[in-house]
N, C-alpha and C positions, 0 to 999 in steps of 0.2 A: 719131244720137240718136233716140230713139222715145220721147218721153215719154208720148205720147199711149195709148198702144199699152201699156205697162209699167202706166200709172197704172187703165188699164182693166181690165190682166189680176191685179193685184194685187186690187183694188175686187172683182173678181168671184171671186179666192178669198178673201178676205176675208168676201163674202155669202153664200159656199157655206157655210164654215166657222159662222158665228152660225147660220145655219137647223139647221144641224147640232147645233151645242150647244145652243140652244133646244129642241130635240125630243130632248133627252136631259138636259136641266135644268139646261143650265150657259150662266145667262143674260148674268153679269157678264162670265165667259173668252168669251161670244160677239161679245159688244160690243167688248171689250177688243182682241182678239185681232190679233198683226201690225201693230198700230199703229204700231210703230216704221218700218214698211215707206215711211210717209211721212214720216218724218223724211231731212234734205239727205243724208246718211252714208249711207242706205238705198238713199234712191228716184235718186238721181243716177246711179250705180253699176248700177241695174237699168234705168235710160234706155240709158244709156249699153253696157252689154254685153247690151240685149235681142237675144231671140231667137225667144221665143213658144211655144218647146218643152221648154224646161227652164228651169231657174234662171240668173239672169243672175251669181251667185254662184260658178256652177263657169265659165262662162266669166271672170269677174273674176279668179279663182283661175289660169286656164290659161293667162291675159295676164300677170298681174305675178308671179304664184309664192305669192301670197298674196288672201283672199276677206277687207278691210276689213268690208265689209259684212258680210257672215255674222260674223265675228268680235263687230260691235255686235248684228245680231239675237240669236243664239244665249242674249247678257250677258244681253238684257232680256225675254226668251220664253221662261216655265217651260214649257212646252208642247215644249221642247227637252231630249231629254235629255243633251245639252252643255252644256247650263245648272249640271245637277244634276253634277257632277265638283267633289272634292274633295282636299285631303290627308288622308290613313290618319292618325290619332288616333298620336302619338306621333313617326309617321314622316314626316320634313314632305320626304321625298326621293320618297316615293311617293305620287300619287296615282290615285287612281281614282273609279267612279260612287256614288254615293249613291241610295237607294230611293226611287223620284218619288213625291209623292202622287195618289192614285188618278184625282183629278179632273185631272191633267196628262197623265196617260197618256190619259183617255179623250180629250181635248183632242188628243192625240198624234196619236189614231187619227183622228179627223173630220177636222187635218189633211191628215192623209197621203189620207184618201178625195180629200178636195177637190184636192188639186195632183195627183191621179191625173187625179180627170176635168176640170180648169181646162187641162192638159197635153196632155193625150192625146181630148179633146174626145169625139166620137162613136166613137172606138176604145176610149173604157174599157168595163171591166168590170169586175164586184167579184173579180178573183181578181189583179188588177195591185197591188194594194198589198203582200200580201202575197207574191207573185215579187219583187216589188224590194226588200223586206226580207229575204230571204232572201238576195238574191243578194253584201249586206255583213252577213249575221248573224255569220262568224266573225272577222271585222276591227272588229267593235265590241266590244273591250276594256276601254271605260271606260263602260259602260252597265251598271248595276246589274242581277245575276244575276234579280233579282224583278221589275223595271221589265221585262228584255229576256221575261221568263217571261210578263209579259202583255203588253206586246207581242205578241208572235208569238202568244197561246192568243184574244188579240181577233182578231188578222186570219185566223185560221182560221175563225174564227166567220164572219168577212167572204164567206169565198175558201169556208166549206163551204155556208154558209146565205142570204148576203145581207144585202142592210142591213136590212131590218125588222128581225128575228131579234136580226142585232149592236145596230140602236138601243136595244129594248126589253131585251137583257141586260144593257147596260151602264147604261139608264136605273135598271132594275127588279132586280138585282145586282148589280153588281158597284160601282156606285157607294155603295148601301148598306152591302157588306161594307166599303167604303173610311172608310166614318164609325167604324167598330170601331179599325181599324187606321191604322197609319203617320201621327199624327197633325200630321205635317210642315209647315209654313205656310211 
């Protein structure tokens, strides 16, 4: 057990993530963000299969055949796009992804910077988010065709330009086209 160690490294993506959304205007998802991670179902689980290099979620996964925890996160974190999974309208035998709203994706993204460099410490760099997305883009089947479309077109922005660049795009576009469209809550 490392609670100590879990409660730290969680806290400190947690702070990556708000400074993040704050400098791109998403002050209440910065606050908000991973809260569940301290909830007993969460944080137990990540004492418990810490490791400090990755999610204690795929080791929880590797131990019993099943990730409880990720199961509860994923329910209560739009900022997942396993969140956003649905049944097809008529076909309650099929389901698939649904279109995230704009402000979850960007959310997406600041995660994913932040468990790159919360992870991989003085070894990241901005082109690690997008090699790791890339490397399950054809195994994510239930991720909305539009959601995965920005996806991937932000962290290239990431992986060609840098975070200023992606900050001030997605502060200064792409969050505004998002107020036109998909007006999903």
């Amino acid at each position: 057990m490392h609670p100590w160690q879990h409660f730290k490294t969680i806290t400190r993506h947690k702070l990556l993530v708000m400074r993040y959304c704050f400098r791109i205007g998403l002050y209440k998802q910065g606050l908000l963000h991973d809260l569940s991670k301290y909830e007993p179902v969460e944080f137990l689980v990540g004492c418990k299969y810490y490791q400090g290099d990755r999610s204690p979620n795929n080791a929880e996964r590797e131990a019993t055949g099943i990730s409880r925890s990720w199961l509860h996160h994923k329910g209560r974190n739009k900022h997942h796009f396993e969140y956003w999974v649905d049944y097809v309208p008529g076909d309650e035998h099929i389901i698939n992804g649904v279109p995230m709203p704009r402000k979850y994706v960007a959310e997406m993204v600041m995660d994913r910077i932040s468990a790159s460099r919360n992870y991989l410490g003085d070894k990241y760099d901005h082109t690690q988010p997008l090699s790791y997305f890339l490397k399950s883009k054809e195994r994510l089947w239930f991720i909305h065709p539009d959601t995965k479309r920005d996806l991937e077109a932000l962290l290239r922005i990431l992986n060609d330009h840098g975070e200023e660049v992606l900050l001030s795009y997605i502060k200064n576009v792409y969050l505004k086209k998002g107020k036109k469209h998909r007006k999903i809550k």
